[in-house]
ROFI-278965 format. One line per 3 residues: number of its first residue (from 1); for each residue x, y, z of C-alpha. Coordinates in Angstrom, 3 decimals, always signed. Layout:
N
NUM> X Y Z; ...
***
This chain:
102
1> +199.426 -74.406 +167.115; +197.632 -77.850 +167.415; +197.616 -78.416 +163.672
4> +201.288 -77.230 +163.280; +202.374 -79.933 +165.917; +200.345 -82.247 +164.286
7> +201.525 -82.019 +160.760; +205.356 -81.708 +161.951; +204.626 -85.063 +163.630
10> +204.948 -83.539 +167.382; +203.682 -86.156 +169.866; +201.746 -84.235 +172.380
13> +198.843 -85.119 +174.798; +195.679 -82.459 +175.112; +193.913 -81.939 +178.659
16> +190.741 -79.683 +178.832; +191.950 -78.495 +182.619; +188.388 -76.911 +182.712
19> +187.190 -80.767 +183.145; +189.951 -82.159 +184.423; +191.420 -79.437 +186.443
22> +194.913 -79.059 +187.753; +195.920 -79.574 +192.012; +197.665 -77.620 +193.289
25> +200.375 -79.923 +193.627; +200.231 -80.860 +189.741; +200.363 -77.143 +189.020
28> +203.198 -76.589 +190.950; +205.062 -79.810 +188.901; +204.082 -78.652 +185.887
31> +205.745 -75.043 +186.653; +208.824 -76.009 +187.730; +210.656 -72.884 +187.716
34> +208.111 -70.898 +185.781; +207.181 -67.973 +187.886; +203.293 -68.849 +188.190
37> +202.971 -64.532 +186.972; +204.235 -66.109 +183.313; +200.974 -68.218 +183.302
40> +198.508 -66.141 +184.625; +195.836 -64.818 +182.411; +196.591 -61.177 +183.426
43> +193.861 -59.498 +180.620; +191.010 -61.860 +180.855; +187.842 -60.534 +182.269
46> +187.932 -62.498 +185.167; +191.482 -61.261 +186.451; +190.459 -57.590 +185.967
49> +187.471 -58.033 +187.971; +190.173 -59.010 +190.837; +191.546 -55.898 +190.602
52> +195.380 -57.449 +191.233; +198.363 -55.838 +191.888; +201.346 -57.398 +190.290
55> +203.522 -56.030 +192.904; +201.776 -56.721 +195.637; +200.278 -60.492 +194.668
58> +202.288 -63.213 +195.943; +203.276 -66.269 +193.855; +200.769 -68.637 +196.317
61> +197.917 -66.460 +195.943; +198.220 -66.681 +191.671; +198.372 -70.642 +192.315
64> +195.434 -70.815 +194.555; +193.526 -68.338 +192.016; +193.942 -70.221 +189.140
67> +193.222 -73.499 +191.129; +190.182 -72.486 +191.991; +188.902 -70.556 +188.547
70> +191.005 -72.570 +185.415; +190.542 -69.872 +183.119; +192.560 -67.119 +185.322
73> +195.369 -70.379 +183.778; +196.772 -68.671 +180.135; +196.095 -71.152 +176.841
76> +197.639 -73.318 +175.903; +199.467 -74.463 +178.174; +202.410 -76.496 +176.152
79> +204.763 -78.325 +178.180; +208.012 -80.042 +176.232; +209.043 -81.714 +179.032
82> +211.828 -78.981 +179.855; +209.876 -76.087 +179.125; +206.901 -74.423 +180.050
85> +205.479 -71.729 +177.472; +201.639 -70.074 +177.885; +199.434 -68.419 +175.649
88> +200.761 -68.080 +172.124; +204.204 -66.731 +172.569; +205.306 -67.469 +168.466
91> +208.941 -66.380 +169.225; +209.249 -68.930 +172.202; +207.489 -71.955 +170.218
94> +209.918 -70.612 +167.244; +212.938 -71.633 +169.616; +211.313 -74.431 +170.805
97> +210.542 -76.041 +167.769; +212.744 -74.750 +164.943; +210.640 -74.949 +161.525
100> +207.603 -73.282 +163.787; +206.545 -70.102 +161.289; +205.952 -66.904 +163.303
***
């Protein structure tokens, strides 16, 4: 994804949020009105050892989980500036950025 951007001449900025990890309040800007379930990193290890129940876990408790452990967060992270998309999610990015190859 990085290299398509780059060679398509996308301007984007990178942040490692394992270093420089998100607020809660900068999380909550950058989802707008993402559902915080769409970023949430459902089948990594660390959110099975939680043992979650999707219909039971409430929007709060996913923000103060990823808060406090960055990789329960889904990567990448790309933000367009009206759209939040997570993971790789090729049919999204294809809509996004018409030319992106699936």
């Amino acid at each position: 994804m990085k290299a398509w951007l780059s060679r398509e001449g996308v301007n984007f900025e990178e942040r490692d949020f394992f270093r420089d990890e998100f607020t809660e309040e900068e999380l909550r800007e950058l989802l707008g009105d993402t559902p915080p379930f769409d970023i949430f990193s459902w089948r990594s290890p660390s959110a099975r050892t939680l043992k979650l129940d999707r219909e039971k876990v409430s929007a709060d408790e996913l923000i103060r989980l990823m808060i406090e452990q960055p990789r329960l967060i889904r990567r990448p992270l790309i933000y367009t500036g009206d759209r939040l998309f997570a993971g790789t999610d090729k049919e999204a990015m294809a809509e996004a950025f018409p030319g992106y190859n699936l």
